[in-house]
C-alpha beads as a LAMMPS data file, in Angstrom:
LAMMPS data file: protein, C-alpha beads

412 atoms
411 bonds

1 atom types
1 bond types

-500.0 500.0 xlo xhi
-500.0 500.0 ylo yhi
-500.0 500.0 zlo zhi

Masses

1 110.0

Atoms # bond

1 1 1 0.000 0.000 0.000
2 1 1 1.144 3.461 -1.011
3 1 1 2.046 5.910 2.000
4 1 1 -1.230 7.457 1.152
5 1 1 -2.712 4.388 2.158
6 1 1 -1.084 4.092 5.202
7 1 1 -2.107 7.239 6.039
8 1 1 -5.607 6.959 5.455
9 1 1 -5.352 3.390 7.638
10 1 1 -3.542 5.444 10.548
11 1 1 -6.509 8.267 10.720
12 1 1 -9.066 5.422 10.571
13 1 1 -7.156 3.927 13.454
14 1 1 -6.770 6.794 15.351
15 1 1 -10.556 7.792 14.927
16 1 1 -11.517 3.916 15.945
17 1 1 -9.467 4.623 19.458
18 1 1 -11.407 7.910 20.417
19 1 1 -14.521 7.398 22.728
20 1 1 -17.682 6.869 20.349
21 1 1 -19.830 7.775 23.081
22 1 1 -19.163 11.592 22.065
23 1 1 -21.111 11.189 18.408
24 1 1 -24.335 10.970 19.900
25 1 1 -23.588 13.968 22.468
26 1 1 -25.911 17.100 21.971
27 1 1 -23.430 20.186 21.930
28 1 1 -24.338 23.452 23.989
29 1 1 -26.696 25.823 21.768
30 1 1 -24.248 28.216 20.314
31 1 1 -21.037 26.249 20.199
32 1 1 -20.541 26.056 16.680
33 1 1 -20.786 29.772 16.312
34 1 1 -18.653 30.535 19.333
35 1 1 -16.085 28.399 17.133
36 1 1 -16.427 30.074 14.586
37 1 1 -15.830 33.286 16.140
38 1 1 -12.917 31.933 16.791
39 1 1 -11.947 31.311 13.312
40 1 1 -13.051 34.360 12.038
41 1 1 -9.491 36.221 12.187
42 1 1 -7.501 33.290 10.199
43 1 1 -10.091 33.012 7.828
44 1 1 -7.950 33.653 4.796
45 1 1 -4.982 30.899 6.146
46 1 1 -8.292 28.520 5.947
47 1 1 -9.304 29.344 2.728
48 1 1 -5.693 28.948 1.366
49 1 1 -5.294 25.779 3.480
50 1 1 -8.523 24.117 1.672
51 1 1 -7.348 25.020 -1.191
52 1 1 -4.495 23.073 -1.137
53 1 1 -6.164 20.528 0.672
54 1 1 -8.617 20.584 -2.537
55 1 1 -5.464 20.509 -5.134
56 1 1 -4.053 17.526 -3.522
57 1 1 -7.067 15.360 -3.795
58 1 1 -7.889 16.354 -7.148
59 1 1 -4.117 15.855 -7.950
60 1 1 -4.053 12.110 -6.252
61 1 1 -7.457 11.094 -8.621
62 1 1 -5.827 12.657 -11.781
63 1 1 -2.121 10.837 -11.694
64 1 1 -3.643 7.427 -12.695
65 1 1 -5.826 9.289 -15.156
66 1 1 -2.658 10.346 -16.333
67 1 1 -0.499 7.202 -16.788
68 1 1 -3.407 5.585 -18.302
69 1 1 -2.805 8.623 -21.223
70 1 1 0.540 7.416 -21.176
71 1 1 0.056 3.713 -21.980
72 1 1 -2.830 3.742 -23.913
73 1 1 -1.588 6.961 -26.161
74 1 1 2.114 6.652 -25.909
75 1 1 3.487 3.294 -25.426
76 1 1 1.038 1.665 -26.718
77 1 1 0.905 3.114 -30.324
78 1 1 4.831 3.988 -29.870
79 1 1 4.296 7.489 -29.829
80 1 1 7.433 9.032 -28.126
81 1 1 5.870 12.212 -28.289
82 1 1 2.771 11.931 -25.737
83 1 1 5.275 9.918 -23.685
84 1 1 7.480 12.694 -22.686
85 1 1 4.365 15.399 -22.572
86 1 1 2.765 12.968 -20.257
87 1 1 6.073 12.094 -18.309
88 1 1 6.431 15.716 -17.824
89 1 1 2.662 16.265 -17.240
90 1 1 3.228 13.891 -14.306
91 1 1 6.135 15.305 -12.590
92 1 1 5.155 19.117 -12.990
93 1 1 1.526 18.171 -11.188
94 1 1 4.097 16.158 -8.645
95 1 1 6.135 19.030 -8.286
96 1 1 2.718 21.383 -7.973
97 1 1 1.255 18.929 -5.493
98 1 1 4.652 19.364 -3.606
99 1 1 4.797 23.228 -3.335
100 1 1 1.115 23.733 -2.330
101 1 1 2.151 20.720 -0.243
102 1 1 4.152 23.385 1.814
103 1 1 1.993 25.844 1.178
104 1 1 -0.942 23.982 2.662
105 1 1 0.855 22.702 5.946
106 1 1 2.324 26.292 6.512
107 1 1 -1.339 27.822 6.631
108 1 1 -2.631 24.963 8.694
109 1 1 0.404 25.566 11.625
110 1 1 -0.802 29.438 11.101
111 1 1 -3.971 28.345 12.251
112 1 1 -3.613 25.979 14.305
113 1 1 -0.797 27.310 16.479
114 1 1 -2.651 31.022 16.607
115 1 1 -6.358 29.463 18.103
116 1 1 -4.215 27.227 20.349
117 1 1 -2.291 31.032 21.930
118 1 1 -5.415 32.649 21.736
119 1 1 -7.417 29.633 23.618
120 1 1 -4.764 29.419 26.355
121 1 1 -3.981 32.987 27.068
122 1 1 -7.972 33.728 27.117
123 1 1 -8.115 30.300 29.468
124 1 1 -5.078 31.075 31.574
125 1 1 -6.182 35.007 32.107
126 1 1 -9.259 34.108 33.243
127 1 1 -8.622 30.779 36.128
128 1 1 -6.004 33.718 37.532
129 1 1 -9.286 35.754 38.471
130 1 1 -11.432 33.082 39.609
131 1 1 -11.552 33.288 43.840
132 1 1 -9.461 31.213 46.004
133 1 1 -12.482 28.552 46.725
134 1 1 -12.537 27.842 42.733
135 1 1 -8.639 26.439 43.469
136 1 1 -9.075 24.147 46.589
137 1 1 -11.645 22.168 44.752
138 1 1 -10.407 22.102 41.805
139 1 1 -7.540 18.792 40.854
140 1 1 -5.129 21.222 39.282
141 1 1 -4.247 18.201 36.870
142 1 1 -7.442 18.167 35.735
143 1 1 -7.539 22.459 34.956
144 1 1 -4.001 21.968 33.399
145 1 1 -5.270 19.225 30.939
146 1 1 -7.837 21.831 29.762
147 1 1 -4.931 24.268 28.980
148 1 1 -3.149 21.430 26.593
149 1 1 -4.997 18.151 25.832
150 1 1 -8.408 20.005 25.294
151 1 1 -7.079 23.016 23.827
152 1 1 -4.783 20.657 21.237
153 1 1 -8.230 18.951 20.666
154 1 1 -10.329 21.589 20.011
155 1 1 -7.680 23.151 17.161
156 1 1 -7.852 19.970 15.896
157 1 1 -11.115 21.071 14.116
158 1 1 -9.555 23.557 11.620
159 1 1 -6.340 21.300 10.924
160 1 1 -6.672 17.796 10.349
161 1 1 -9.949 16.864 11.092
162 1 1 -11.175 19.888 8.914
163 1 1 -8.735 18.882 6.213
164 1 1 -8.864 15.144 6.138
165 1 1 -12.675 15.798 5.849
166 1 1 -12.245 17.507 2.632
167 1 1 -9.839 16.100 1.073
168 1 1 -11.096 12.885 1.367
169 1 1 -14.569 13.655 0.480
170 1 1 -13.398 15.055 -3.046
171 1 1 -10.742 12.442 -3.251
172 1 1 -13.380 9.849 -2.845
173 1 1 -15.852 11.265 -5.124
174 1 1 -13.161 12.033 -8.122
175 1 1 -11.687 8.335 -7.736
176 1 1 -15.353 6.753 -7.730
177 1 1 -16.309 8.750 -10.431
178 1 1 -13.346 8.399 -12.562
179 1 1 -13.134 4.467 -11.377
180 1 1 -16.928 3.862 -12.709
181 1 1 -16.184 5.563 -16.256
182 1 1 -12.932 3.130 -16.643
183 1 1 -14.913 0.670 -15.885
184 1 1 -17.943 -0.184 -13.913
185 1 1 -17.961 -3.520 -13.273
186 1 1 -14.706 -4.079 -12.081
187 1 1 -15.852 -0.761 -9.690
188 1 1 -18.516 -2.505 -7.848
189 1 1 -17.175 -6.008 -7.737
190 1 1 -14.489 -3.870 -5.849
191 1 1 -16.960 -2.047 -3.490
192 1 1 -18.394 -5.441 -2.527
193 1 1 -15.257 -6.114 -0.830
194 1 1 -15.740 -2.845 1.709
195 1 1 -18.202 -3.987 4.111
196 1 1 -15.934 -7.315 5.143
197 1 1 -13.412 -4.589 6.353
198 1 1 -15.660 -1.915 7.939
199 1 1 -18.118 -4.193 9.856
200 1 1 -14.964 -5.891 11.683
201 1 1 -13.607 -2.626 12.033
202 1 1 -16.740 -1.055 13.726
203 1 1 -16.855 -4.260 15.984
204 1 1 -13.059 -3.938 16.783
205 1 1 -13.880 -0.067 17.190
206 1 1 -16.410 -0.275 20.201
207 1 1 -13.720 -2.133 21.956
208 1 1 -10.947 -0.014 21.212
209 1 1 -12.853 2.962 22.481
210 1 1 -13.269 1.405 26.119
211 1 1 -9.599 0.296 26.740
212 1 1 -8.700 3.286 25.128
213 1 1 -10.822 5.055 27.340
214 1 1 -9.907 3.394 30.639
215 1 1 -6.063 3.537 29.389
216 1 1 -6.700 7.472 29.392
217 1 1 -8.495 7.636 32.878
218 1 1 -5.312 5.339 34.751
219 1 1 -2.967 7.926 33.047
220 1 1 -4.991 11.167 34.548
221 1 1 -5.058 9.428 37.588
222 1 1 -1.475 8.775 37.738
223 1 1 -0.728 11.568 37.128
224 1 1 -2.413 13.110 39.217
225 1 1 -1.612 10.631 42.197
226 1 1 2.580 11.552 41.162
227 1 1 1.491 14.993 41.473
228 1 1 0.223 15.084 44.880
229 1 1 2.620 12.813 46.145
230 1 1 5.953 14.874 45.228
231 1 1 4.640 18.006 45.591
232 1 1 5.860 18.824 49.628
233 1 1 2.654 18.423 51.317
234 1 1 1.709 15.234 49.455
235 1 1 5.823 13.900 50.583
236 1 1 5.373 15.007 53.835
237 1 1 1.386 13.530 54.364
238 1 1 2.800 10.046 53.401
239 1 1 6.122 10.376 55.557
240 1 1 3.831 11.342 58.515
241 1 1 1.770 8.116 57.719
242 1 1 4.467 6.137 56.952
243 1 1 2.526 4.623 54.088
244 1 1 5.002 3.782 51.550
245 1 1 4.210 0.600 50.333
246 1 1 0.758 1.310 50.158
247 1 1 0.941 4.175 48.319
248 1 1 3.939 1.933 45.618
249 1 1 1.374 -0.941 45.614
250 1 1 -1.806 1.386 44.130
251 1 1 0.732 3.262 42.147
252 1 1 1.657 -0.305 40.598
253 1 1 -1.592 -1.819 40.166
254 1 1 -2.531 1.141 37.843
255 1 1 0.944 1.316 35.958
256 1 1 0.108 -2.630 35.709
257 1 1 -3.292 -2.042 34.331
258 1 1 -2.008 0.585 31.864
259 1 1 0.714 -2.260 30.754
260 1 1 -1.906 -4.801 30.056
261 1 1 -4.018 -2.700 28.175
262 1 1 -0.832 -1.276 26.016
263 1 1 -0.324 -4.833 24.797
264 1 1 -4.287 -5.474 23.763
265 1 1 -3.993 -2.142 21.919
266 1 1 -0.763 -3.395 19.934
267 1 1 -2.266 -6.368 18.823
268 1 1 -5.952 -4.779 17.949
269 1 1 -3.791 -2.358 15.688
270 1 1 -2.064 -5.115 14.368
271 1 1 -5.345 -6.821 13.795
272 1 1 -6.439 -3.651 12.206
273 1 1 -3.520 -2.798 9.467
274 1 1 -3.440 -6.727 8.579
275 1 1 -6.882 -6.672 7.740
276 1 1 -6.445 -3.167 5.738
277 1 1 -3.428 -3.776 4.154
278 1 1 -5.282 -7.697 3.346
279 1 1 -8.172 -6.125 1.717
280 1 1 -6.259 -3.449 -0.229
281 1 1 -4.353 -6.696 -1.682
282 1 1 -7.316 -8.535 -2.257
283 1 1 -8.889 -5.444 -4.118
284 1 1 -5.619 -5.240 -5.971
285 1 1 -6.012 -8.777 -6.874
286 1 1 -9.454 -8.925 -7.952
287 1 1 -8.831 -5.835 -10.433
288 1 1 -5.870 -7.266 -11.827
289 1 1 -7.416 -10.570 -12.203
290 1 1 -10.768 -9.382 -13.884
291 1 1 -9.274 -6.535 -15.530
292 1 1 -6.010 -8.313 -17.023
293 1 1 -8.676 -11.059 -18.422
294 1 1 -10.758 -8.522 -19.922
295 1 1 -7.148 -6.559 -21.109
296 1 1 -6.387 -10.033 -23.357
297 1 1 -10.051 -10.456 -24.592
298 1 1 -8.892 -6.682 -26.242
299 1 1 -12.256 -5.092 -23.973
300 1 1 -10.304 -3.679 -21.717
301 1 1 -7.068 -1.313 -22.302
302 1 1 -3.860 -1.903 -20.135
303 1 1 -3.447 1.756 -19.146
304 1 1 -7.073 1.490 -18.230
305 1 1 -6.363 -1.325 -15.851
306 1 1 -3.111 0.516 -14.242
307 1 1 -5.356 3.467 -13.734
308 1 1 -7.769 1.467 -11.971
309 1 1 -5.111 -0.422 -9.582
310 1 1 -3.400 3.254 -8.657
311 1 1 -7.291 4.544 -8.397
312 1 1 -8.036 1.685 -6.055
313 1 1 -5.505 3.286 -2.830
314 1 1 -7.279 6.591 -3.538
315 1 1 -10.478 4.958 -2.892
316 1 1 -10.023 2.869 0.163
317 1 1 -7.565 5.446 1.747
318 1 1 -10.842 8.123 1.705
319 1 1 -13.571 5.291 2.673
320 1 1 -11.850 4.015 5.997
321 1 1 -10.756 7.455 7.170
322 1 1 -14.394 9.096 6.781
323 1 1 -15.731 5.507 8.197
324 1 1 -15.484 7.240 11.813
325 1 1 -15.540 10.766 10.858
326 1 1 -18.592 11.851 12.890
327 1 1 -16.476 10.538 15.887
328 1 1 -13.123 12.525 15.037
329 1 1 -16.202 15.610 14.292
330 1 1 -17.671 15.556 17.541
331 1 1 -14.142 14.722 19.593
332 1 1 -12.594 17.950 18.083
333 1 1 -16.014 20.084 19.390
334 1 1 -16.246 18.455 22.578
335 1 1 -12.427 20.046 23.112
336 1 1 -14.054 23.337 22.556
337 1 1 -16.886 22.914 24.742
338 1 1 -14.858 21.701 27.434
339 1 1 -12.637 24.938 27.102
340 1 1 -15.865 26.749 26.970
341 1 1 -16.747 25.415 30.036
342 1 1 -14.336 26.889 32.160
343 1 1 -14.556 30.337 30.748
344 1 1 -18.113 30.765 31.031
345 1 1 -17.535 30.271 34.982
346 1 1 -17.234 33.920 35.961
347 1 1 -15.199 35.176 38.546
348 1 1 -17.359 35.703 41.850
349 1 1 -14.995 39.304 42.262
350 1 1 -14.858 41.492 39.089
351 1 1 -15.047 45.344 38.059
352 1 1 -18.265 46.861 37.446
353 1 1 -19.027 47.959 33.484
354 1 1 -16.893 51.191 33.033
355 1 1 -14.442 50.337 36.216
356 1 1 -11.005 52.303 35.537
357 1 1 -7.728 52.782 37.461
358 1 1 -6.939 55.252 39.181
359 1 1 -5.025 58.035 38.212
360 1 1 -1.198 57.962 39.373
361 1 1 -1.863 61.752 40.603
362 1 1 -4.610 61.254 42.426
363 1 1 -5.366 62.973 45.778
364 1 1 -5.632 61.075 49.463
365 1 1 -8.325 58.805 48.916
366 1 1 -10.529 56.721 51.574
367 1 1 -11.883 53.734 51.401
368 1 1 -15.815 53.356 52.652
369 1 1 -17.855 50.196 53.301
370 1 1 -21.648 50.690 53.528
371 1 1 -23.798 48.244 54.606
372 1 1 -22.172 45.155 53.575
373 1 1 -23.813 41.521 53.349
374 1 1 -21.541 38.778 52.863
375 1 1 -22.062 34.820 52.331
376 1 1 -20.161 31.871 51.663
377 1 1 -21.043 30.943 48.103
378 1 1 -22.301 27.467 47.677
379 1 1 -19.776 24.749 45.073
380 1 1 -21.513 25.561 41.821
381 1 1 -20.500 29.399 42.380
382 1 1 -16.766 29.074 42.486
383 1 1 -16.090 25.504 40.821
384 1 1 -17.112 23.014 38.215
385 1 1 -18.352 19.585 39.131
386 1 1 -16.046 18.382 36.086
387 1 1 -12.419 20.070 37.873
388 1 1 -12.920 17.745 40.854
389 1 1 -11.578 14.689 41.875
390 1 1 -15.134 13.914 43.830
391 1 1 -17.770 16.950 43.094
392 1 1 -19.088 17.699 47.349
393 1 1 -22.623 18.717 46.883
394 1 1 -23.270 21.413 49.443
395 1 1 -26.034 20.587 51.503
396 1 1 -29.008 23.414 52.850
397 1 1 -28.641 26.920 52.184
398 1 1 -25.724 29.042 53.591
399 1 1 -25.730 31.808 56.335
400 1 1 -25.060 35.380 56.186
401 1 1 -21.478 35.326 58.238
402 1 1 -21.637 39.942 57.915
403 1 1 -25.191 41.501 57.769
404 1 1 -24.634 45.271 57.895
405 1 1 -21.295 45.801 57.804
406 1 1 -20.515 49.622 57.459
407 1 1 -17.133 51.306 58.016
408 1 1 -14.651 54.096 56.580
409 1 1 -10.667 53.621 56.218
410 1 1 -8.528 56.318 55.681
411 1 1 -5.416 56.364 53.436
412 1 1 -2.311 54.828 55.241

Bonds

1 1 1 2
2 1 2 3
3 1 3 4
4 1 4 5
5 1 5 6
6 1 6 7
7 1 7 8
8 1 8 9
9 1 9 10
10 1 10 11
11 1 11 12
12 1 12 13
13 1 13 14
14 1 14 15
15 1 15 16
16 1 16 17
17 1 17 18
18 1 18 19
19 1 19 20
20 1 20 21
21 1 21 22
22 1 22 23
23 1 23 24
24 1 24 25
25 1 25 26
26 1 26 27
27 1 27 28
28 1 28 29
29 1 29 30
30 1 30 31
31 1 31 32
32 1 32 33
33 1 33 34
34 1 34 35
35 1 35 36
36 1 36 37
37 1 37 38
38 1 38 39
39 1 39 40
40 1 40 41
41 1 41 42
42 1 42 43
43 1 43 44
44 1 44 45
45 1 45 46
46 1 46 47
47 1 47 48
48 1 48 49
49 1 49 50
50 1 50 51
51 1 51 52
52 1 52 53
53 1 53 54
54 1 54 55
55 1 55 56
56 1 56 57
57 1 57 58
58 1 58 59
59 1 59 60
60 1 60 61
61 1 61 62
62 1 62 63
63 1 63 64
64 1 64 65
65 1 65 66
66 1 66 67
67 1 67 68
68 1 68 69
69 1 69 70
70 1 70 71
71 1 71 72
72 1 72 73
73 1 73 74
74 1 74 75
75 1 75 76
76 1 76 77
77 1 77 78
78 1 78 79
79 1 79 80
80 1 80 81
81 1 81 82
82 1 82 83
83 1 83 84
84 1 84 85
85 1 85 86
86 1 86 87
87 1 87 88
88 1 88 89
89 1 89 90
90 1 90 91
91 1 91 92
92 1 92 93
93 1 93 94
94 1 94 95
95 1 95 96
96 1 96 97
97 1 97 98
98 1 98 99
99 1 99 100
100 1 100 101
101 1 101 102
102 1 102 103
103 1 103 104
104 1 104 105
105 1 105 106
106 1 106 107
107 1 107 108
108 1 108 109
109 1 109 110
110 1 110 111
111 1 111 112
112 1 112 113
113 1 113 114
114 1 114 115
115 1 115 116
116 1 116 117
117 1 117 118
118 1 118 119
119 1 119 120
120 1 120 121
121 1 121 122
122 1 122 123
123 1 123 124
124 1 124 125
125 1 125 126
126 1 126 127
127 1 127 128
128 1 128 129
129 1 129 130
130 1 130 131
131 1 131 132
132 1 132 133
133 1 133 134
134 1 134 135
135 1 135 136
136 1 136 137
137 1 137 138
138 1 138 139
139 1 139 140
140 1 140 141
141 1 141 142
142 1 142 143
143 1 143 144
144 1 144 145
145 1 145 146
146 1 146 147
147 1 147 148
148 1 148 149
149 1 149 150
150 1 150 151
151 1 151 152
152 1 152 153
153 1 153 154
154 1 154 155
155 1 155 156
156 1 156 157
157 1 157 158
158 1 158 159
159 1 159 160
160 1 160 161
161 1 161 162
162 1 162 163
163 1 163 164
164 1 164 165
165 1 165 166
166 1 166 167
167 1 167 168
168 1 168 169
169 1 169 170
170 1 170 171
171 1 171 172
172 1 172 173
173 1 173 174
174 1 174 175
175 1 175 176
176 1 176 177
177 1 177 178
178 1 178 179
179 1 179 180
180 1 180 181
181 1 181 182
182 1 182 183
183 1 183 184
184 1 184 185
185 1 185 186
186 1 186 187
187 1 187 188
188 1 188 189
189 1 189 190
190 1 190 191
191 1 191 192
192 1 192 193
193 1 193 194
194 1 194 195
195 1 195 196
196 1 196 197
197 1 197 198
198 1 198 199
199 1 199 200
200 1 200 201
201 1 201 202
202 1 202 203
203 1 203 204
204 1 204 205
205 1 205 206
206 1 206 207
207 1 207 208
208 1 208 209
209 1 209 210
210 1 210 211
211 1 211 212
212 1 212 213
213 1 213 214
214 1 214 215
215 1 215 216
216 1 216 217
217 1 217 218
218 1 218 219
219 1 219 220
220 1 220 221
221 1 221 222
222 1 222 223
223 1 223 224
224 1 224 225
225 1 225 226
226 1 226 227
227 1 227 228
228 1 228 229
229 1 229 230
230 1 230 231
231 1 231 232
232 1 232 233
233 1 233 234
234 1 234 235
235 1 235 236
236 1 236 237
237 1 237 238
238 1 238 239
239 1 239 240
240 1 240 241
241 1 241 242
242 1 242 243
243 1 243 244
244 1 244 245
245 1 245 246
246 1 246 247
247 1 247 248
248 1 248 249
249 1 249 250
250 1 250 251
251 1 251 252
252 1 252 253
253 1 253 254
254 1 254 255
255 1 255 256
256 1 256 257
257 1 257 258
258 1 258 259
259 1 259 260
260 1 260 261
261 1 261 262
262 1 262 263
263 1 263 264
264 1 264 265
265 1 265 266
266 1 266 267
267 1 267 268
268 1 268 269
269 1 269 270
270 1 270 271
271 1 271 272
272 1 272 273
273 1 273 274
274 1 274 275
275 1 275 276
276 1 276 277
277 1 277 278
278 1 278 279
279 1 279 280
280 1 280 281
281 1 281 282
282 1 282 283
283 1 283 284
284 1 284 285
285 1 285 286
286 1 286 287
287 1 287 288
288 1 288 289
289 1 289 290
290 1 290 291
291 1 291 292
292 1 292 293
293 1 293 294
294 1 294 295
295 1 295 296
296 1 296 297
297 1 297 298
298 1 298 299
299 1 299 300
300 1 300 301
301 1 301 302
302 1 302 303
303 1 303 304
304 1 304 305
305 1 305 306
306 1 306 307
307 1 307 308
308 1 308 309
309 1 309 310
310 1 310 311
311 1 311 312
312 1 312 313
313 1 313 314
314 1 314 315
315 1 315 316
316 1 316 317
317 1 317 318
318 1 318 319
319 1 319 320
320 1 320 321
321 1 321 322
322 1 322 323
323 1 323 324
324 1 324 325
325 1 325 326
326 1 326 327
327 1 327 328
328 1 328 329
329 1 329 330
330 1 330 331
331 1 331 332
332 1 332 333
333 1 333 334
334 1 334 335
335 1 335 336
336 1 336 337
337 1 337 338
338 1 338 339
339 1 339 340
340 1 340 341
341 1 341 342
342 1 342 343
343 1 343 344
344 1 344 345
345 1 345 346
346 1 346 347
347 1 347 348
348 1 348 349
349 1 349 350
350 1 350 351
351 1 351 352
352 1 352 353
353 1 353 354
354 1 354 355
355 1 355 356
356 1 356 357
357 1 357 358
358 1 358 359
359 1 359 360
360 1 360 361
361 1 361 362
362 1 362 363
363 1 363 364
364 1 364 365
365 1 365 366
366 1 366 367
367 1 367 368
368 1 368 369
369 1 369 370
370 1 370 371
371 1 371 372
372 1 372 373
373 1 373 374
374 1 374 375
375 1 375 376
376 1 376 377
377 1 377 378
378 1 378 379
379 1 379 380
380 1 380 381
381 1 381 382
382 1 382 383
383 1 383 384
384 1 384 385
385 1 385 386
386 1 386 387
387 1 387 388
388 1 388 389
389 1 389 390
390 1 390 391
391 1 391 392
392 1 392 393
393 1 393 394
394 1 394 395
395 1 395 396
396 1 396 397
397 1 397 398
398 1 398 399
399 1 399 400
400 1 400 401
401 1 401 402
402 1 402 403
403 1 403 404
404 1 404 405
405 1 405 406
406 1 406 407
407 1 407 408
408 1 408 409
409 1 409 410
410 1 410 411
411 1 411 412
């Protein structure tokens, strides 16, 4: 199989690992236009990076179209002449497909690299104003994996999720298309052959998504558990206790469990490239096989049948990576929801509308209190459920702790 091929079977194996549970999840109203807000300032480095995205696939359905000119024109009839213009033809769209190669991946780091700054700045300015309270419920591994892993997820959406969506949409509509006017019999008895991969693959994929997902959750919990314990207080707790080898013991069962589960996942992506790469070589075979006895009954031209074998890995490539694509979809916008999540929790402290600083000349100025009311606020105030290790539910309504508080403090 071509690297394209390989390719295509990595992002169909990567999208059969993520946690299917998310494509039937109902996304806050307004999400996708908060993301696109988002979007809105690299709008033109998307535009140029679907273009190229667009090039490419049209470029990987019309090489075989291509060498088929080649054979049937130029070898065939020993015409030197549409040889070397198709030669050329080839390498100059090769070269092409190169450059806005380049071209493509330097608009998609452009965007990708400037939402994930403006996602973590935006994220990072606003947990420093959230109150005290907010931090000693919060697991502070759990905030900092909303500053990377879901941030890195949610850009995700305008990079290669957003990409491989389009360029294997018009990849697999070009090859079909171009596949069915070569010839369409040999073009279905080839699409019979999809479903023996994809149902397997589905099965294999429910499967994959719960050790994956289990895999994930040991990993936050380590560590977490590594953070706690070598931070000083965490050192110190366990020194008082003395608790060493329980602490090494719980520590090893879940390193253990994440061992185990490492060596299922090797061998259900071995089980998952073998059966790939063994129905890419059974497609292979079946086209050569029908095709070269049709190419010696004279109904069927050889170029034809080399354009249909080099057609084939732009085909299968496109249908196993969009398989799963309402997973890798609704993964990517889960990221951004989860983001969302934390800045929509507003600060309990914050400047009125028009608030300004004071002026660096100002005169003596006093400070005056007048009839303040305070209360403890209650979890869902100053923290989200999701941040904690075990969400505590506050129970009954809190008391005022001032009532009528009213004072006036001088300058110094």
């Amino acid at each position: 199989m071509s690297m394209g091929g390989h390719m295509g079977g990595y992002l169909a194996w990567r999208s059969y690992t993520q946690d299917r549970s998310v494509a039937g999840r109902r996304l806050a109203k307004g999400t996708t236009r908060r993301i696109l807000g988002y979007a809105r300032p690299y709008w033109r480095h998307i535009a140029i990076f679907l273009t190229t995205a667009l090039f490419g696939a049209a470029s990987a359905a019309a090489s075989p179209l291509l060498l088929k000119y080649v054979i049937d024109s130029g070898v065939g009839p020993g015409r030197h002449d549409i040889v070397v213009v198709g030669a050329l033809a080839v390498a100059v769209l090769a070269v092409l497909d190169a450059v806005l190669g380049l071209v493509g991946r330097w608009a998609s780091a452009r965007v990708g690299e400037g939402l994930i700054y403006d996602l973590r700045t935006e994220v990072f300015d606003h947990v420093q104003r959230q109150p005290i309270a907010f931090f000693t419920r919060t697991q502070t591994g759990s905030l900092v994996s909303r500053l990377n892993s879901d941030v890195i997820g949610a850009q995700q959406a305008f990079t290669s999720t957003l990409s491989q969506l389009v360029s294997n949409v018009v990849t697999l509509v070009l090859a079909l298309a171009a596949m069915l006017v070569l010839s369409w019999q040999i073009t279905l008895l080839v699409l019979v052959l999809v479903p023996l991969f994809l149902l397997p693959a589905r099965l294999i994929g429910r499967r994959l998504a719960d050790i994956s997902r289990e895999s994930m959750q040991l990993n936050a919990d380590m560590s977490q558990t590594m953070t706690e314990r070598f931070n000083v207080a965490g050192a110190l707790l366990v020194k008082i206790f003395g608790r060493y080898d329980r602490e090494t013991a719980v520590f090893g069962d879940a390193a253990g469990r994440v061992r185990d589960i490492g060596v299922v996942q090797a061998l259900y992506a071995r089980y998952f490239f073998t059966g790939l790469m063994l129905l890419s070589s059974l497609a292979t075979a079946l086209v050569y096989g029908v095709g070269g006895w049709l190419a010696i009954e004279g109904t069927l031209q050889v170029g034809t049948l080399v354009a249909l074998a080099a057609l084939l890995i732009r085909l299968y490539g496109p249908l196993t990576g969009l398989s799963n694509i309402q997973v890798d979809v609704m993964t990517a916008l889960v990221s951004f929801e989860r983001v969302f999540e934390v800045l929509d929790l507003k600060p309990m402290v914050r400047d009125l509308p028009g608030a300004r600083p004071l002026p660096a000349d100002s005169q003596p100025l006093s400070i005056e209190f007048e009839d303040v009311r305070f209360t403890y606020p209650s979890a869902e105030d100053v923290s989200l459920a999701s941040l904690e290790s075990v969400a505590r539910p506050d129970a009954g309504q809190h008391d005022e702790v001032l009532g009528g508080v009213s004072f006036r403090v001088e300058q110094g």
